[in-house]
C-alpha positions in Angstrom: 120.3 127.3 221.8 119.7 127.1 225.4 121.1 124.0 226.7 118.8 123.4 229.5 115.8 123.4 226.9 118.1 121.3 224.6 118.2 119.0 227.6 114.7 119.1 229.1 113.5 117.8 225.8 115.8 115.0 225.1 114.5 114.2 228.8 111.0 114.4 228.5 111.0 112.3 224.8 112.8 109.1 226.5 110.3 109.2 229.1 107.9 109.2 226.5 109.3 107.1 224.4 111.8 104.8 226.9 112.8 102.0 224.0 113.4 104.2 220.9 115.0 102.3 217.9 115.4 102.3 214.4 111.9 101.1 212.9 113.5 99.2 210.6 114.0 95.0 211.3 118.1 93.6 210.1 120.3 91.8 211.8 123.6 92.5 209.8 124.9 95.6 209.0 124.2 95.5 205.1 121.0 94.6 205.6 120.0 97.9 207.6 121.9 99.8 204.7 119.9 97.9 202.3 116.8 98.6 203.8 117.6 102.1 204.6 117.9 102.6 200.7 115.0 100.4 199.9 113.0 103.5 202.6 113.4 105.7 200.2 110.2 107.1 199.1 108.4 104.0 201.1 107.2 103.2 204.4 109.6 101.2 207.0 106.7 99.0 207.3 106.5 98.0 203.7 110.2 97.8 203.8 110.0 95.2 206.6 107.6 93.1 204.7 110.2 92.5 201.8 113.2 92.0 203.5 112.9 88.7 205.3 112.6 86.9 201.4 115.0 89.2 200.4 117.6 88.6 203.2 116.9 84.9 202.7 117.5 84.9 198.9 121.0 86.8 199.2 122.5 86.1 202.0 125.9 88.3 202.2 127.0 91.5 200.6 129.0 89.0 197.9 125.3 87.8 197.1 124.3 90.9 196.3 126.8 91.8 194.4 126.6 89.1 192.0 122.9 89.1 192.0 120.8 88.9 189.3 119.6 92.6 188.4 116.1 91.9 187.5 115.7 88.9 189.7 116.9 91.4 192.6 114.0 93.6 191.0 111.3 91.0 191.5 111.6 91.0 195.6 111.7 94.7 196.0 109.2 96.0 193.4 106.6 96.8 195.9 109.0 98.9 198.0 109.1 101.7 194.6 111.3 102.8 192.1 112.6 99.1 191.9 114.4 99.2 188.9 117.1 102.2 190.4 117.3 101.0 194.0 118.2 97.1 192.5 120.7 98.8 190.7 122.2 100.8 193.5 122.3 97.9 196.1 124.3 95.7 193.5 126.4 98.6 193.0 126.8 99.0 197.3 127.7 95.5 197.8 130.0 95.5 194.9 132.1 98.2 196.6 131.6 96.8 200.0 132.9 93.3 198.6 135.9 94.6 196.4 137.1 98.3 198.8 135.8 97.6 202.3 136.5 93.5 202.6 132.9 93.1 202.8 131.8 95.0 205.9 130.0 98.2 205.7 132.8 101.1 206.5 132.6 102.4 209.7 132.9 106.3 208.9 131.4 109.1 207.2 133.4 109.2 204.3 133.8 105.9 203.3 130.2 105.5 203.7 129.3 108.7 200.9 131.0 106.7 198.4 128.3 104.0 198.0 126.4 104.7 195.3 123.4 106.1 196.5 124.4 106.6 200.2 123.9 110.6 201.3 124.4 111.6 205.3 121.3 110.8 206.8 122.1 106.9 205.7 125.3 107.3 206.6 124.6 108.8 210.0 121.9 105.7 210.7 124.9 103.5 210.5 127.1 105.3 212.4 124.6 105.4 215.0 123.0 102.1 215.0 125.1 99.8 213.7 129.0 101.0 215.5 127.6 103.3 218.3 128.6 106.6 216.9 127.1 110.2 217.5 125.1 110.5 214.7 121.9 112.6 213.9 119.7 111.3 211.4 117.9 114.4 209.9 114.8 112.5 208.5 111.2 114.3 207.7 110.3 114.4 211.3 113.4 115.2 212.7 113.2 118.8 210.4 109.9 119.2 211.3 109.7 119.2 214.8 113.7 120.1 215.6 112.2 123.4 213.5 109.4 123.7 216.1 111.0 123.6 218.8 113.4 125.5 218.1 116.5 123.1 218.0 116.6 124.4 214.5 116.0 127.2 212.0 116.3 125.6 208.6 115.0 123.2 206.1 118.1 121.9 204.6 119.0 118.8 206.2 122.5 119.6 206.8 121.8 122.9 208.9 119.7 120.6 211.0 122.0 118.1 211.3 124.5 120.7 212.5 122.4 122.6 214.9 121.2 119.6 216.5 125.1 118.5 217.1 125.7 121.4 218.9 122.4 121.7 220.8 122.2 117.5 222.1 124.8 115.6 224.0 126.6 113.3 221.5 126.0 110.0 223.8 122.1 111.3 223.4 121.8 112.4 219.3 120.9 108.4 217.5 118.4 107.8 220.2 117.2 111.6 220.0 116.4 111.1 216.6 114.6 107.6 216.5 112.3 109.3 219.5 111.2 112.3 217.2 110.1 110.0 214.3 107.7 108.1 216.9 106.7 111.5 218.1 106.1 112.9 214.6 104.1 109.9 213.8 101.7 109.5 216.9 102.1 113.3 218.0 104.3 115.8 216.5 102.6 115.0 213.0 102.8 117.5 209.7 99.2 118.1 209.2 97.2 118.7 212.6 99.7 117.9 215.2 98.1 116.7 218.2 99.3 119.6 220.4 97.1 118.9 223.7 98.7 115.2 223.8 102.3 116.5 223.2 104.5 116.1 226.4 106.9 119.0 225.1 104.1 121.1 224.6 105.4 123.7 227.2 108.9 123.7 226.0 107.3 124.0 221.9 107.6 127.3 220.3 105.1 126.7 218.0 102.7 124.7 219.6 98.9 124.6 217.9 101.1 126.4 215.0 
């Protein structure tokens, strides 16, 4: 990978997209893995319409844990496949609560034994939550770090790993919030809006 290019886009996308951040709302740190896992297979935005009654309803990682299975069901039904992610989040807090002392571990491998929890959730909380490197390789980020040519691979860890090596690590989180706005107003995966696209001239597989 050519550094400068590596660079040059990274440049060009915080111009574009100056206050990148994860599109989903918390405030603590269980509650963005919560609502991470509550994404799956669902919009952010229907995510963030649940999780204000939900966050008022159970109110710490002990809360959750002792929850009510189906009540827990009833607030995030509309988020999809209810009935396994209730189960899961009871089954995260329970390990945050009894292993971790109730905070949401810090590092990699603490955070791929919660039940449920695979790198690209892990790496969100690295990144936003403690501040660490991390490079979330979500739908978009394939997508577009594969037409650009940061990457050459649809397996999530091969992207994850080439765009280590190709973006500054003080640069990666924010890099990665920036291409999922840019793969929803631009970059998108049917019709991408190539005359609009500030890396256009840096793409290697633009109007592709």
């Amino acid at each position: 990978m050519n550094i400068r290019k590596s660079a040059k886009i990274t440049e060009l996308l915080k111009l574009e997209y100056p206050d990148a951040a994860c599109s989903l709302d918390y405030e603590k740190d269980y509650e963005l893995l919560i609502s991470t896992r509550l994404a799956a297979q669902c919009t952010d935005a229907r995510v963030n319409m649940v999780t204000p009654a939900l966050f008022a309803r159970y109110t710490s990682p002990q809360a959750f844990a002792e929850a009510d299975v189906h009540e827990l069901e009833g607030y995030i039904e509309s988020c999809g496949l209810y009935k396994t992610k209730a189960a899961d989040i009871i089954e995260i807090c329970k390990r945050i609560v009894e292993v971790y002392g109730g905070k949401v571990p810090d590092n990699m491998d603490d955070l791929l034994t919660l039940r449920g929890v695979g790198r690209k959730t892990a790496n969100l909380i690295l990144g936003d939550v403690y501040g660490k490197p991390a490079v979330v390789t979500d739908t978009h980020c394939i997508r577009i770090s594969n037409r650009l040519g940061l990457a050459n691979s649809k397996d999530p860890r091969k992207v994850e790993d080439a765009l280590r090596a190709a973006i500054a690590p003080e640069e990666q989180n924010n890099f990665c919030h920036r291409l999922v706005l840019h793969g929803r107003a631009v970059c998108t995966a049917r019709g991408p809006k190539c005359d609009k696209c500030v890396l256009a001239d840096v793409c290697e597989k633009r109007g592709v």
